[in-house]
DRENBA-687915 format. One record per residue (C-alpha): residue in three letters; x, y, z. Coordinates in Angstrom, 2 decimals, padded with zeros to 5 digits. Example, Ala and Ser with C-alpha at 12.3 -4.5 7.8 and 13.67 -1.06 7.14 Angstrom:
BEGIN
<resn=ala; x=012.30; y=-004.50; z=007.80>
<resn=ser; x=013.67; y=-001.06; z=007.14>
% end
This chain:
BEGIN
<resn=unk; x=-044.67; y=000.09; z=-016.16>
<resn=unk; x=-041.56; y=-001.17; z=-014.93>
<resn=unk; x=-038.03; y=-000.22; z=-015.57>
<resn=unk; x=-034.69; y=-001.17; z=-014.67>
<resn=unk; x=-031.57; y=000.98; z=-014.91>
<resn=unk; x=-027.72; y=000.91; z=-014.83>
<resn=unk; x=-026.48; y=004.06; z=-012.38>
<resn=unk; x=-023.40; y=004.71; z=-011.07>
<resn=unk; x=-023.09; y=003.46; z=-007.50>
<resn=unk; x=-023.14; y=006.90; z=-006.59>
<resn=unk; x=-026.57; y=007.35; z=-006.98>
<resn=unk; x=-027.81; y=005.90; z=-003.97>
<resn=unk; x=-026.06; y=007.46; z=-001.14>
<resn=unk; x=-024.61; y=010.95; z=-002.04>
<resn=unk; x=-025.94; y=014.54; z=-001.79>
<resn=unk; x=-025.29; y=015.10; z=-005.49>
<resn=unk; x=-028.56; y=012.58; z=-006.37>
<resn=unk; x=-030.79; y=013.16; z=-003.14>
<resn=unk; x=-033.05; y=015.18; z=-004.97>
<resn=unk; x=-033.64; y=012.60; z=-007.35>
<resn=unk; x=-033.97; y=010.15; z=-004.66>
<resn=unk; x=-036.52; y=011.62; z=-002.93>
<resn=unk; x=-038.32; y=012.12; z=-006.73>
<resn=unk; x=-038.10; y=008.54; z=-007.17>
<resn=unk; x=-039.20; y=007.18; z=-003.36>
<resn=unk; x=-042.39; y=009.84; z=-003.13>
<resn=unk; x=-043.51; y=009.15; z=-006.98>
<resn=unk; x=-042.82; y=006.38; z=-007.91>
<resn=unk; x=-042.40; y=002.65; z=-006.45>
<resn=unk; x=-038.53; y=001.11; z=-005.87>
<resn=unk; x=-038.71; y=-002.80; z=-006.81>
<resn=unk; x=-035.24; y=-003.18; z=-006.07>
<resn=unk; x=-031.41; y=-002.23; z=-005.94>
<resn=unk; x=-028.69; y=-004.40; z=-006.48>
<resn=unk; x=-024.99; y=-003.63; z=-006.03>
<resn=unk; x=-022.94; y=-004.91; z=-008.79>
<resn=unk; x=-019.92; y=-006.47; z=-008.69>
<resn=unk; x=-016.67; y=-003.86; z=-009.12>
<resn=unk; x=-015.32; y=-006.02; z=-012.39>
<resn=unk; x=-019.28; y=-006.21; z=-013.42>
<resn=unk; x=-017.75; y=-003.57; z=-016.78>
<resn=unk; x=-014.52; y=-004.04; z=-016.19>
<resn=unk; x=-012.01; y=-003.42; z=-018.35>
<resn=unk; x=-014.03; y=-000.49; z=-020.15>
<resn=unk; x=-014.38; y=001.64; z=-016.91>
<resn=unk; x=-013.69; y=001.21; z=-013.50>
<resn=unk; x=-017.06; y=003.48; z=-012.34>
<resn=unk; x=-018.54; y=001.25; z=-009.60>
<resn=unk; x=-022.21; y=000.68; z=-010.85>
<resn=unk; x=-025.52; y=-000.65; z=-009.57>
<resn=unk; x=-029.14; y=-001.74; z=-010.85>
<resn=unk; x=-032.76; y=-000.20; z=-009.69>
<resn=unk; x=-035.50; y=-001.34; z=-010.32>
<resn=unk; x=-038.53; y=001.45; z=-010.54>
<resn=unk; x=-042.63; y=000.08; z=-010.91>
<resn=unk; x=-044.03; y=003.53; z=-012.30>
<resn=unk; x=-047.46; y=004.07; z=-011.87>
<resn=unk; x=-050.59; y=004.06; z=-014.17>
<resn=unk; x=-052.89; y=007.29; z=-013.50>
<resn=unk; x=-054.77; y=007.92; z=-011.09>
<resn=unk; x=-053.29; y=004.69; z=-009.19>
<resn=unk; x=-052.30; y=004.93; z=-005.75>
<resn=unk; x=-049.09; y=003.43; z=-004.63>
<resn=unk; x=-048.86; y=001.02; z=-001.40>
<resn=unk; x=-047.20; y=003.48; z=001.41>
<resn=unk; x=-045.20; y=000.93; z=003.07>
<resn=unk; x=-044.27; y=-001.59; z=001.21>
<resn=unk; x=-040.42; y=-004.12; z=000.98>
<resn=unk; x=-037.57; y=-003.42; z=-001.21>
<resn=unk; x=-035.42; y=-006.03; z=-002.65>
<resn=unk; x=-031.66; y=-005.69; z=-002.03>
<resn=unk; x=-028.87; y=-007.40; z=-003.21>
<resn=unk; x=-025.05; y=-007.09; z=-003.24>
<resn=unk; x=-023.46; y=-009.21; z=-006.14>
<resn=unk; x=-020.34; y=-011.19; z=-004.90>
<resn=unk; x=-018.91; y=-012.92; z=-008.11>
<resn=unk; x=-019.14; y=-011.53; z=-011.53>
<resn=unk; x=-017.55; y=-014.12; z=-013.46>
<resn=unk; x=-014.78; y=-011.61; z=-014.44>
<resn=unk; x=-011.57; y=-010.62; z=-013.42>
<resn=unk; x=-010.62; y=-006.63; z=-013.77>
<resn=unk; x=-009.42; y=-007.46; z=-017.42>
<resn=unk; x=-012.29; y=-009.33; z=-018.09>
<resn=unk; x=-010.96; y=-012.39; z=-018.22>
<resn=unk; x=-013.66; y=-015.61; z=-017.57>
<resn=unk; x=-013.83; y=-016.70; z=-013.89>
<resn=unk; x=-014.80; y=-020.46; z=-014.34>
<resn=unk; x=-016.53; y=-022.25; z=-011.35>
<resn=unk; x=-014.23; y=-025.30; z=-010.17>
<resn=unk; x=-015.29; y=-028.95; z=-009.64>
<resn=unk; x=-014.86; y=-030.92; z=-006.65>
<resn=unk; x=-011.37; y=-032.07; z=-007.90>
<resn=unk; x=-010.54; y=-028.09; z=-008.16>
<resn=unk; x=-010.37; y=-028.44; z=-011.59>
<resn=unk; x=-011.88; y=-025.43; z=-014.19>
<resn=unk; x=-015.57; y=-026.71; z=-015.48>
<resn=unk; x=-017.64; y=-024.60; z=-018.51>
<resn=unk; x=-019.39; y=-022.79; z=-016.23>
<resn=unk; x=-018.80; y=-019.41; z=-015.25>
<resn=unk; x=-018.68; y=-018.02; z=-011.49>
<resn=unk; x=-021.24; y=-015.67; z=-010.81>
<resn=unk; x=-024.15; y=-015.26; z=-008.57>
<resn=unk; x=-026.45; y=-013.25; z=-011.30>
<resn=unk; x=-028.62; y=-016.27; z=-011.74>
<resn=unk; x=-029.38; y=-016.35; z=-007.48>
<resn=unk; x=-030.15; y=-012.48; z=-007.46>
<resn=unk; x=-032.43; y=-013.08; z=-009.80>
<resn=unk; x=-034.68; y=-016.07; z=-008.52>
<resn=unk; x=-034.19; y=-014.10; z=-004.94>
<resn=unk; x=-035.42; y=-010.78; z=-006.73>
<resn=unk; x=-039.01; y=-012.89; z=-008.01>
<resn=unk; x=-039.03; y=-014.98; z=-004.51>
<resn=unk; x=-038.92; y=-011.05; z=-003.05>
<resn=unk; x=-042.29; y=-010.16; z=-005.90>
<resn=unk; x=-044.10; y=-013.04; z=-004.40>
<resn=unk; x=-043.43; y=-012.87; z=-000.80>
<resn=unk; x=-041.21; y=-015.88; z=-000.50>
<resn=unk; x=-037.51; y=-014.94; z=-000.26>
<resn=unk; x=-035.79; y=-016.46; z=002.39>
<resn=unk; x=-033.45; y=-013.45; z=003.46>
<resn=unk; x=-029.67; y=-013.79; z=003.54>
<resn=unk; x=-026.63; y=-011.67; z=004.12>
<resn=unk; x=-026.16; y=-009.82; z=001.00>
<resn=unk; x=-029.89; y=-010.50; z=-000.88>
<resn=unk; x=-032.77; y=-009.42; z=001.55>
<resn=unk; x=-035.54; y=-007.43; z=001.37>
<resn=unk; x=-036.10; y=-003.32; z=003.70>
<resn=unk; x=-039.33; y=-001.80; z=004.19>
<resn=unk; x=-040.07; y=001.53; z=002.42>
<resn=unk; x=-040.93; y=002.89; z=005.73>
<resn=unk; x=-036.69; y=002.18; z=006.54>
<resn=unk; x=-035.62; y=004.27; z=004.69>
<resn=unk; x=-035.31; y=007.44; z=006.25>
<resn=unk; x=-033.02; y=010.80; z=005.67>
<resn=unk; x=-030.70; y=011.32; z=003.68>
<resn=unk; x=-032.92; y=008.37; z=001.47>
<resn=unk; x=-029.55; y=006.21; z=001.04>
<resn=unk; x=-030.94; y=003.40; z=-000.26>
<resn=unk; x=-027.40; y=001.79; z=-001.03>
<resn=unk; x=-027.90; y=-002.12; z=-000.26>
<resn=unk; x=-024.34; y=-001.90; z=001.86>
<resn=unk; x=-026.11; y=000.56; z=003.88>
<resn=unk; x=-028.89; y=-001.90; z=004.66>
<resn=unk; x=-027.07; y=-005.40; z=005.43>
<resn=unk; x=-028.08; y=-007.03; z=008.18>
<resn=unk; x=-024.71; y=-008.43; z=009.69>
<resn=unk; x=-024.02; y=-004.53; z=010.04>
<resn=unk; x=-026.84; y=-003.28; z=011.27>
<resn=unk; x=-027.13; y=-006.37; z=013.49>
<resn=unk; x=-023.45; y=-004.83; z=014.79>
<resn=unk; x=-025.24; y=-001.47; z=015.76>
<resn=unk; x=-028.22; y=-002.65; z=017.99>
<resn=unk; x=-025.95; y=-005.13; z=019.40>
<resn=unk; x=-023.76; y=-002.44; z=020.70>
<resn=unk; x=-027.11; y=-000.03; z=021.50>
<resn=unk; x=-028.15; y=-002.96; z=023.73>
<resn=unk; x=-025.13; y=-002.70; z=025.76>
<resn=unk; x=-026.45; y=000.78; z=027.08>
<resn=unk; x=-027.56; y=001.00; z=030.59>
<resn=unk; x=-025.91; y=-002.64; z=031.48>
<resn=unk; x=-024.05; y=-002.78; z=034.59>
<resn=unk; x=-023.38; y=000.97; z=034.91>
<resn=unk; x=-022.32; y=000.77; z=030.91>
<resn=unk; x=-023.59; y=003.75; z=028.60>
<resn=unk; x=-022.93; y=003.88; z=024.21>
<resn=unk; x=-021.93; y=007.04; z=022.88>
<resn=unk; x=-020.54; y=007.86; z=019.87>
<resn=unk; x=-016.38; y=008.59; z=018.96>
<resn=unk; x=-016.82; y=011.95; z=018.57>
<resn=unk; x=-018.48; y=012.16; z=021.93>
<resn=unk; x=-016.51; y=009.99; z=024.66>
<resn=unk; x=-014.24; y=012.81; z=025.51>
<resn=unk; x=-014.53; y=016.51; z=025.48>
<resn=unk; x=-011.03; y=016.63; z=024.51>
<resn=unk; x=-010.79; y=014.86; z=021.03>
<resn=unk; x=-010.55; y=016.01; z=017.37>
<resn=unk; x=-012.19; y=013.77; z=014.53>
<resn=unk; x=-010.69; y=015.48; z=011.33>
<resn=unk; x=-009.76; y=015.26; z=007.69>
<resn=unk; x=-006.64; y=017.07; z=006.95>
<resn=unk; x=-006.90; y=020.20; z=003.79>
<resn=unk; x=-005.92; y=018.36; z=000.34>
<resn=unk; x=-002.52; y=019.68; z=-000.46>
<resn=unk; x=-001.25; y=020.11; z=-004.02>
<resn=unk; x=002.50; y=018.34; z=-003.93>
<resn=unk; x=003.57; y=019.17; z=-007.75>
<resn=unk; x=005.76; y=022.10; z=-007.41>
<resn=unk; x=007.33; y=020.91; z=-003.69>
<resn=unk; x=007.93; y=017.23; z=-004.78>
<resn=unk; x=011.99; y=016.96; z=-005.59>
<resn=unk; x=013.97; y=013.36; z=-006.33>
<resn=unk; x=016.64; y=013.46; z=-003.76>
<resn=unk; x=017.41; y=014.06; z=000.13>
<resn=unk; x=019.13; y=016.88; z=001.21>
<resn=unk; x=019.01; y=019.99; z=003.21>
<resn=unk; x=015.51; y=021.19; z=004.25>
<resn=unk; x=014.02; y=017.86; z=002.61>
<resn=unk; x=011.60; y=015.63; z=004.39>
<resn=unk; x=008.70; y=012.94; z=003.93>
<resn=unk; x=005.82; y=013.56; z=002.35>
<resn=unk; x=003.32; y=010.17; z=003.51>
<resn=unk; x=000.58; y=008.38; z=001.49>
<resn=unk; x=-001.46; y=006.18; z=003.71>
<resn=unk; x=000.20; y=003.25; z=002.27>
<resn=unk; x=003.47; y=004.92; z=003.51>
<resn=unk; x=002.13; y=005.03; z=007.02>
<resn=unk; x=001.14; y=001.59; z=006.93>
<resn=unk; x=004.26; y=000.40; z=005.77>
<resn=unk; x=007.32; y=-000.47; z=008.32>
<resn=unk; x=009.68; y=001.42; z=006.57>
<resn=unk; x=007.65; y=004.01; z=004.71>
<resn=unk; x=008.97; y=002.70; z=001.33>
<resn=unk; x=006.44; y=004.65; z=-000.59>
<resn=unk; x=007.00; y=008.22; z=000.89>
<resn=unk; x=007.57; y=010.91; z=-001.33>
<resn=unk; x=010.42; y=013.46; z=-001.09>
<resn=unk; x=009.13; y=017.30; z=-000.68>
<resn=unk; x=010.64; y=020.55; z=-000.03>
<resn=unk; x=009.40; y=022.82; z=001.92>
<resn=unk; x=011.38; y=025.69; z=001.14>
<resn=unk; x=009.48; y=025.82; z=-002.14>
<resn=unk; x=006.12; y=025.57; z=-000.38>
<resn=unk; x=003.77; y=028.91; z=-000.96>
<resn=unk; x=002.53; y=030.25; z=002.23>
<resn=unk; x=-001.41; y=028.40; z=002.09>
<resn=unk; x=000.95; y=025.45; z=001.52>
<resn=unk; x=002.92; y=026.24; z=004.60>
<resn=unk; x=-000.27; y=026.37; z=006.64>
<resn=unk; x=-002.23; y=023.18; z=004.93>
<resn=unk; x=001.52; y=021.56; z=006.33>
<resn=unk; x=001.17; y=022.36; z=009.48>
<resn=unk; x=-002.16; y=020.94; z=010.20>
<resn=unk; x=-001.28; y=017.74; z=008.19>
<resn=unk; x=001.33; y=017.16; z=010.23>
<resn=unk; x=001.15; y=014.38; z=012.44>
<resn=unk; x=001.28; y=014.48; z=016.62>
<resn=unk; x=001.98; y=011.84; z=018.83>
<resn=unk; x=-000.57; y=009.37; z=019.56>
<resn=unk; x=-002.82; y=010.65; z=016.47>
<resn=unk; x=-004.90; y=007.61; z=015.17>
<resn=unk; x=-004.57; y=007.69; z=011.55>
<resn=unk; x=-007.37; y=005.89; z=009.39>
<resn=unk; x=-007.64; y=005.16; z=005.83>
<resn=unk; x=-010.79; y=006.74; z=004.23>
<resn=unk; x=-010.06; y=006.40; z=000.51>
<resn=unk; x=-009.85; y=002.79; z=-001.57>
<resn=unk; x=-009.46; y=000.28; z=000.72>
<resn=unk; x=-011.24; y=001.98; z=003.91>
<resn=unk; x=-010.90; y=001.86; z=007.37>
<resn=unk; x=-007.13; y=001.03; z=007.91>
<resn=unk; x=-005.92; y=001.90; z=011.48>
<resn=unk; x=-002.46; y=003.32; z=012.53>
<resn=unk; x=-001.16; y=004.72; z=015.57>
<resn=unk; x=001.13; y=008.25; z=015.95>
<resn=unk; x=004.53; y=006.39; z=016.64>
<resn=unk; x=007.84; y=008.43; z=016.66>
<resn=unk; x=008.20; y=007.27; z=012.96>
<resn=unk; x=005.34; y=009.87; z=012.00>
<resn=unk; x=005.46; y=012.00; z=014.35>
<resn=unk; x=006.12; y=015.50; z=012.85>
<resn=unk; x=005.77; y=013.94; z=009.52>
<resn=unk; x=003.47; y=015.51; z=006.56>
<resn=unk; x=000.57; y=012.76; z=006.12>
<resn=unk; x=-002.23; y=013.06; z=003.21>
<resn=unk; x=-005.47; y=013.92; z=003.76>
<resn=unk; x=-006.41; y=010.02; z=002.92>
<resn=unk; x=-005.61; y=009.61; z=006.55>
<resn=unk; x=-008.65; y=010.84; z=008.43>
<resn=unk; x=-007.22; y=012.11; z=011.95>
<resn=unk; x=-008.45; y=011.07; z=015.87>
<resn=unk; x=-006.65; y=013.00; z=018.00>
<resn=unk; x=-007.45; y=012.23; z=022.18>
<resn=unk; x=-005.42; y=013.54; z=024.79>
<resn=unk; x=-006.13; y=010.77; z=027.47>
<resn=unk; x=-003.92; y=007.83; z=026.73>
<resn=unk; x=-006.53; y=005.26; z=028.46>
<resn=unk; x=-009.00; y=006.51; z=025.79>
<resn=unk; x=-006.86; y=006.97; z=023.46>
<resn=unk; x=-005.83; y=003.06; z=023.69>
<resn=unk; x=-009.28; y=001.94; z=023.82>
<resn=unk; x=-010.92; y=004.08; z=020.79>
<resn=unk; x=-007.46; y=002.42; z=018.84>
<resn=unk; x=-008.48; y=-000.92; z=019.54>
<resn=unk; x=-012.50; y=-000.40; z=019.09>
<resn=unk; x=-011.61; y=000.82; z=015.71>
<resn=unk; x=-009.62; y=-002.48; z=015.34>
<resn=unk; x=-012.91; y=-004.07; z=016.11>
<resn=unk; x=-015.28; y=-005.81; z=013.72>
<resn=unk; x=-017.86; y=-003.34; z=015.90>
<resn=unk; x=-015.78; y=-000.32; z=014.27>
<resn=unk; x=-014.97; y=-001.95; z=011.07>
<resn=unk; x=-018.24; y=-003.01; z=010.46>
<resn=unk; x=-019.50; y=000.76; z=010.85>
<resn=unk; x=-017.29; y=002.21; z=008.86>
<resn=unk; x=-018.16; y=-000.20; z=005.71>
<resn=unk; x=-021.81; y=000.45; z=006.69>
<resn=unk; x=-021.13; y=004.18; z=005.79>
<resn=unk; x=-018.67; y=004.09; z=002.87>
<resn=unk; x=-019.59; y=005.79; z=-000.84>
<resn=unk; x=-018.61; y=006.67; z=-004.29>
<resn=unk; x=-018.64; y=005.24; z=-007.60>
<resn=unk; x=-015.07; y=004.81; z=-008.55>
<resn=unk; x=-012.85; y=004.21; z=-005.04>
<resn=unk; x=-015.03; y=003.76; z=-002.17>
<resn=unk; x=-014.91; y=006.45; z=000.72>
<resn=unk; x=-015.43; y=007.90; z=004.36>
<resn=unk; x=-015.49; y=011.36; z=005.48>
<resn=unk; x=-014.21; y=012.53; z=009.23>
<resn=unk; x=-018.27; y=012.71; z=010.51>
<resn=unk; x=-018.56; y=009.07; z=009.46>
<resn=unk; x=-015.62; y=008.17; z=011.95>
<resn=unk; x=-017.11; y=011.00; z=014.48>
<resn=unk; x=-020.79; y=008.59; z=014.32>
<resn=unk; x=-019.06; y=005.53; z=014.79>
<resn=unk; x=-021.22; y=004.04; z=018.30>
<resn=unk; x=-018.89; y=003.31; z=021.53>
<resn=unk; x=-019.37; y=001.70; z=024.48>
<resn=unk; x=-018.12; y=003.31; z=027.16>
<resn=unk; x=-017.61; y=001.94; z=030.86>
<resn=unk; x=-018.51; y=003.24; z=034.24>
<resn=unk; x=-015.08; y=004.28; z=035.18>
<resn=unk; x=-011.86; y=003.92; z=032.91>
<resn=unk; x=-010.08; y=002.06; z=035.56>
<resn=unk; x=-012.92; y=-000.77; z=034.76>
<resn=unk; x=-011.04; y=-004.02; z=035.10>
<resn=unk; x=-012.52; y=-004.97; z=031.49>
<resn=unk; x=-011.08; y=-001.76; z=030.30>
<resn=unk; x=-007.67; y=-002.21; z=031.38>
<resn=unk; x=-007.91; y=-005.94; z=029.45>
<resn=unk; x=-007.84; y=-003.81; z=026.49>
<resn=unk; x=-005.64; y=-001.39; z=026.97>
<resn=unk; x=-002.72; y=-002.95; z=028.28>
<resn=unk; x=-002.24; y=-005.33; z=025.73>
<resn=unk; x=-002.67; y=-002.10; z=023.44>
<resn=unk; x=-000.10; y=000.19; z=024.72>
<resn=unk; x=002.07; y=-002.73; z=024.78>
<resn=unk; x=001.60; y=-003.52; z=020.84>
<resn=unk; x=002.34; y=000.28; z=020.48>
<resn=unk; x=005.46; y=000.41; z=022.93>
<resn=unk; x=006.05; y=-003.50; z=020.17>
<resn=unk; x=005.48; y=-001.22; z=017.23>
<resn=unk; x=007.92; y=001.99; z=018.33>
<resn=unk; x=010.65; y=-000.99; z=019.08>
<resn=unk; x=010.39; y=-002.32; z=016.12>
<resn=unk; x=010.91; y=001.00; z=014.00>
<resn=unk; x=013.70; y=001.69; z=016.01>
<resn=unk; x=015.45; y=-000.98; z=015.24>
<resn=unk; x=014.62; y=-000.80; z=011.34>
<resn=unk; x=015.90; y=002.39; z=011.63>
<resn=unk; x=019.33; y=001.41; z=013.70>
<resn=unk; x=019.47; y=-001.42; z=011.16>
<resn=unk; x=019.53; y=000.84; z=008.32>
<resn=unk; x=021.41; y=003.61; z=009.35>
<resn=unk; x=024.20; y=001.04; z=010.83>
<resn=unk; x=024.01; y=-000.53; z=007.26>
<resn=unk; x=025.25; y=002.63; z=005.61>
<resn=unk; x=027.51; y=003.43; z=007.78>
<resn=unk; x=029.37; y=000.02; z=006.95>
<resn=unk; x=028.48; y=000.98; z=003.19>
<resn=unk; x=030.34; y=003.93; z=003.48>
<resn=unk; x=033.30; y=002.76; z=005.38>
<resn=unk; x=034.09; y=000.02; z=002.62>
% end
């Protein structure tokens, strides 16, 4: 018979359910999996969920060994995170009865997949059995076209004109891909500055201008396996800095601002030596080529994620000689939106310190 079954999003990527994975793909038929929506049981839990859909087999009856899986990734839910009603609009943008979900079109997509007559599109479409390949993720974000269309578009570009594709973790010899040890902050964390007190950065805090978010720690207090997780969470110059928790795949650059300071281990590290590289892997990642990889390989059920080897994977072209004329299209217009960027703190940093100053004469 068939069955279909509410899991935690979880279940079709991570190493926790591979073994039943591979249970389910080598006994059983998979009809379908369909990503729902993040406010799909919203406000009740914020556990990101999905559907599959499982044909088991009578006895004694063979199952097809190639055969398609349908795949869908719901958009709309017709909720908001506190569950209030999403209603669809009118042509006069006004609120109508109906509510604003796309439900109804997975569904006539999922029977035009059982009869052979869907007519594919970017988030419902249909993989062959034979796709799916180790580790068995058969998450549908995995599978979307418009990102694996990115990867074979940038695996044609190998062997044109002298061009080769590698991946991140390969184009230099020279380069670190790395998450930083998770450091526990409770006993360092103090209220006010003062002697021996510095910045402890969040990823938003890195993002931000002014660091608004940062968190006051002192050191002094730190054990010594805190000492040492400091250390290497401490930030160099020119270290590309990239989101890998929540929202995913935000890029900063080492400026002075950070440099030295104690970032999370949200912040997945790239650390290059060579400046030219350095430049152009800063801008790739910019790219909807790098974005699009690293949403390809996110996880989890509750936040989505990416680990350092996902980063290390991403694909790269990489150019005869980095004095290519392309090359240096990219990268001076990128070392001079860095040389912007340290500018800019500067003077938010003159600003404020020239602000308190007058503060403190008055």
């Amino acid at each position: 018979g068939k069955i279909g079954i509410v899991m935690p999003k979880s279940f079709l990527d991570t190493q926790t359910y591979y073994p039943v994975r591979r249970q389910l793909l080598s006994k059983y038929q998979l009809l379908g999996v369909v990503n729902c929506h993040k406010n799909t049981f919203q406000p009740h839990t914020g556990v990101r969920t999905c559907l599959v859909f499982v044909y088991r087999p009578n006895i004694g009856e063979t199952l097809p060994k190639d055969y398609k899986i349908f795949m869908a990734v719901s958009r709309k839910v017709g909720q908001d995170s506190e569950g209030i009603p999403i209603f669809k609009r009118d042509e006069n943008n006004q609120p109508t009865d109906a509510i604003d979900h796309d439900l109804g079109e997975i569904l006539a997509d999922y029977r035009a997949a059982q009869t052979g007559t869907l007519k594919s599109s970017e988030y419902r479409f249909t993989v062959k059995r034979s796709q799916i390949v180790e580790p068995l993720v058969i998450n549908p974000q995995f599978h979307l076209p418009n990102l694996n269309k990115t990867i074979k578009d940038i695996e044609g570009i190998d062997g044109k004109a002298g061009w080769t594709v590698t991946t991140i973790g390969q184009i230099d010899n020279n380069i670190l891909v790395f998450k930083g040890p998770r450091i526990k902050t409770e006993n360092i964390i103090v209220e006010a500055p003062g002697e021996g007190i510095e910045r402890y950065f969040p990823p938003m805090a890195v993002l931000q201008e002014k660091s608004e978010s940062a968190k006051l720690i002192d050191t002094k207090r730190a054990s010594k396996k805190q000492q040492q997780t400091i250390k290497v969470l401490r930030v160099q110059p020119g270290d590309l800095l990239i989101t890998r928790s929540g929202t995913i795949g935000r890029v900063a650059y080492g400026t002075t601002r950070v440099v030295g300071a104690v970032v999370s281990d949200d912040m997945i590290r790239v650390r290059i030596k060579n400046e030219v590289i350095r430049f152009y892997v800063y801008a790739y990642l910019q790219s909807f080529a790098g974005y699009n990889q690293m949403l390809k390989n996110e996880y989890g059920s509750v936040q989505q994620h990416l680990e350092a080897k996902h980063i290390s994977g991403i694909l790269i072209p990489v150019p005869p000689t980095w004095d290519h004329p392309a090359v240096e299209k990219i990268i001076a217009p990128t070392r001079a939106a860095v040389q912007a960027r340290e500018k800019l703190e500067l003077s938010l940093l003159t600003l404020m310190s020239e602000t308190d100053a007058l503060l403190k004469q008055l």
